[in-house]
C-alpha positions as CSV (number, residue, x, y, z in Angstrom):
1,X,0.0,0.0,0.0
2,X,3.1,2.5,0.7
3,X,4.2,1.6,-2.6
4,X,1.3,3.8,-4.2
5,X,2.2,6.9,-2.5
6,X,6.4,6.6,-3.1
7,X,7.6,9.2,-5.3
8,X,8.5,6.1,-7.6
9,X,5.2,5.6,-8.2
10,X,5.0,8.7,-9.2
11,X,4.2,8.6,-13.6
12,X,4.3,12.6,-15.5
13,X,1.2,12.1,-17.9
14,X,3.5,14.5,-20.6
15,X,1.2,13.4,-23.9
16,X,-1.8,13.7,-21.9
17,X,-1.1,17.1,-21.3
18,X,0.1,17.8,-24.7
19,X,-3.3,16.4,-26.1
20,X,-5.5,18.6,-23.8
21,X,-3.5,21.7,-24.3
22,X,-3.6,21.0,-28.0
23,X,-7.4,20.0,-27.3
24,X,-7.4,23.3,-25.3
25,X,-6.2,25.3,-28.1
26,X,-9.3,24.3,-30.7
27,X,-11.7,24.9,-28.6
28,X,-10.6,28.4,-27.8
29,X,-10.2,29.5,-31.3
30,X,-14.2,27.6,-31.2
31,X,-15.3,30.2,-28.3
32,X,-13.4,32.8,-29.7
33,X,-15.4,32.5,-33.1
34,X,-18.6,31.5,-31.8
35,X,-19.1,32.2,-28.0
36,X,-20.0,28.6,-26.8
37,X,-18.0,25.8,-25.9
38,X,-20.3,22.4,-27.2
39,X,-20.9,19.8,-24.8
40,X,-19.8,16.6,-27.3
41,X,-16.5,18.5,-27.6
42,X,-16.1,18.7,-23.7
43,X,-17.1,15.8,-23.4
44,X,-14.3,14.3,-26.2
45,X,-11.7,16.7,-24.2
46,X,-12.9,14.6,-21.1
47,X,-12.3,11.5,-22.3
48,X,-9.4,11.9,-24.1
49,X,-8.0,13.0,-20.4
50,X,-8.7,10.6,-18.7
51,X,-8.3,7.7,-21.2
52,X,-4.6,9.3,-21.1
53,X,-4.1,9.1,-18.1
54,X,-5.3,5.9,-17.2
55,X,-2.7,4.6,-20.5
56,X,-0.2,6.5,-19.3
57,X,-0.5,4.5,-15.6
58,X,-1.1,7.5,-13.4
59,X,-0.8,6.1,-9.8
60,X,-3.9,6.0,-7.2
61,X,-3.0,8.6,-5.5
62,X,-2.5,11.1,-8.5
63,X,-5.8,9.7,-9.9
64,X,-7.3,11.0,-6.2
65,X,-5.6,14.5,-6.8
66,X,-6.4,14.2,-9.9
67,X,-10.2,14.2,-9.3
68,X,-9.8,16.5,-6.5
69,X,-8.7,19.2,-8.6
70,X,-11.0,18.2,-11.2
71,X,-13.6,19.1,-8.5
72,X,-12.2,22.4,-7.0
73,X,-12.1,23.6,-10.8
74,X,-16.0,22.8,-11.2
75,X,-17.2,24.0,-7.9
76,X,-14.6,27.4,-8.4
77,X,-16.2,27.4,-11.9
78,X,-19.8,26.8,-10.7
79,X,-19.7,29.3,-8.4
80,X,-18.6,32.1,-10.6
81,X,-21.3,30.6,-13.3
82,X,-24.0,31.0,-10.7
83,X,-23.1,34.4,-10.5
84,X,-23.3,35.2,-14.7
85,X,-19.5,35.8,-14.8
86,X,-19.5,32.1,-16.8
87,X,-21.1,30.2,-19.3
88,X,-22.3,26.5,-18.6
89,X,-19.9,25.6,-20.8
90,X,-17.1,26.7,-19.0
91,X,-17.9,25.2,-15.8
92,X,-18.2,21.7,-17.7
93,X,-14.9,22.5,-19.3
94,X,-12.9,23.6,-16.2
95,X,-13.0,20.0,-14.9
96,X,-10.4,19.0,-17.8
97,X,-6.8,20.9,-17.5
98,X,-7.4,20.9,-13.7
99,X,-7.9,17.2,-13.4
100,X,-4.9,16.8,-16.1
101,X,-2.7,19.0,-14.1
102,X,-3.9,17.6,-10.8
103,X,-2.7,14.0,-12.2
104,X,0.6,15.7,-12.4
105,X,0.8,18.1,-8.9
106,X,-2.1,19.0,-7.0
107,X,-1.0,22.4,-6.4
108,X,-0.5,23.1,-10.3
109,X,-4.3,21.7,-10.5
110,X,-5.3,24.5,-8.4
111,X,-2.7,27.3,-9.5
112,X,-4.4,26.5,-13.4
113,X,-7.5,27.4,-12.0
114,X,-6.1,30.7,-10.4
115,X,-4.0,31.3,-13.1
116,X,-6.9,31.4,-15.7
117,X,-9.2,33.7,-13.9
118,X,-6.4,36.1,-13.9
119,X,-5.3,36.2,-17.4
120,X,-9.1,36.1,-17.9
121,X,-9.1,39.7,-16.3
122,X,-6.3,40.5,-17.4
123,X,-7.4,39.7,-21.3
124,X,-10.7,41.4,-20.2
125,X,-9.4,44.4,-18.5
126,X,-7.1,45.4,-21.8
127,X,-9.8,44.4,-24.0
128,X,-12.5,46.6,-23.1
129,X,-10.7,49.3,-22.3
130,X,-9.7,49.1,-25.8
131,X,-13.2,48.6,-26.8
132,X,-14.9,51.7,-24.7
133,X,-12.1,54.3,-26.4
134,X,-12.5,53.2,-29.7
135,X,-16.5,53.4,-29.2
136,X,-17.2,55.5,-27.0
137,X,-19.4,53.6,-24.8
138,X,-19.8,54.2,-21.4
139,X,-18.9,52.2,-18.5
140,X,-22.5,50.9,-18.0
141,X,-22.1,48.9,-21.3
142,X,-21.9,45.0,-20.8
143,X,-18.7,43.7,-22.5
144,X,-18.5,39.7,-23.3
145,X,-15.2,37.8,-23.7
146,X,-14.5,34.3,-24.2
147,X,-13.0,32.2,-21.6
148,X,-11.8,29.5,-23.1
149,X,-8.6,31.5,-24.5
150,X,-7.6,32.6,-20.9
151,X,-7.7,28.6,-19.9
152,X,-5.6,27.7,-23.0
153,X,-2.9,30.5,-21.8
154,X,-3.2,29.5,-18.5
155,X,-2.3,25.5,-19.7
156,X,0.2,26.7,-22.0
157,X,1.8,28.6,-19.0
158,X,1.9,25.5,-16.8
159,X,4.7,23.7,-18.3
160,X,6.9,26.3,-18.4
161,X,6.6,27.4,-14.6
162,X,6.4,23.7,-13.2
163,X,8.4,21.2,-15.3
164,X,6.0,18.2,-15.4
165,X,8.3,15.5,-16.8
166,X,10.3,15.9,-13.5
């Protein structure tokens, strides 16, 4: 049983991360051209995850931190989608990179999730600035912008600031 949690044990799901950021990729060039993420296409994403990382023989106890973070994503996400700040599909899809990158650390699970909201604002702060001066609307004007393209950057970003083949 102590052999599960040994850092032997231990298996970095690199192509399953590669598929899901490529995965992560098309569907933010999708929500950046049409403002929805699809459910069949989440769903694909989903199992494309975690078929990799089953193939790839993620140990028990990354497959518990891996659904762990999968979980903090969707209730995180939920919450904010309660609230109109994002779609259903979103939510649905935040459950993907986090439980990929939970597989792999649980705190890089949870810093994606961080990490995207920020460059979310970040994207959406420069953006409708932007927007409002070459306008002229006010500041009482409701401003939409994809999601999806701040949780690709934010996956993108992951590998470079945590090495995940180590």
């Amino acid at each position: 049983m102590l052999d599960l949690l040994s850092p032997a044990a231990h298996v970095a799901p690199t192509v399953t991360v590669l598929l899901v950021t490529v995965g992560m990729l098309v569907l933010a060039a999708a929500d950046i051209w049409r403002h929805e993420v699809e459910d069949w296409a989440t769903a694909a994403l989903l199992l494309v995850a975690a078929g990799g990382l089953i193939w790839e023989g993620i140990s028990i106890q990354q497959g518990i931190t891996a659904v762990l973070s999968g979980a903090i994503a969707f209730m995180t996400y939920l919450s904010l989608g309660v609230r109109g700040v994002m779609g259903g599909g979103d939510v649905k899809l935040s459950v993907v990179p986090a439980l990929v990158l939970g597989a792999c650390n649980p705190f890089l699970g949870v810093w994606w999730i961080a990490a995207s909201i920020l460059i979310q604002q970040g994207f959406f702060f420069v953006a409708s600035r932007r927007v409002r001066v070459a306008s002229g609307a006010t500041s009482g004007d409701v401003f939409v912008l994809p999601h999806v393209p701040a949780m690709a950057a934010a996956i993108l970003i992951a590998p470079l600031l945590f090495p995940i083949g180590l």
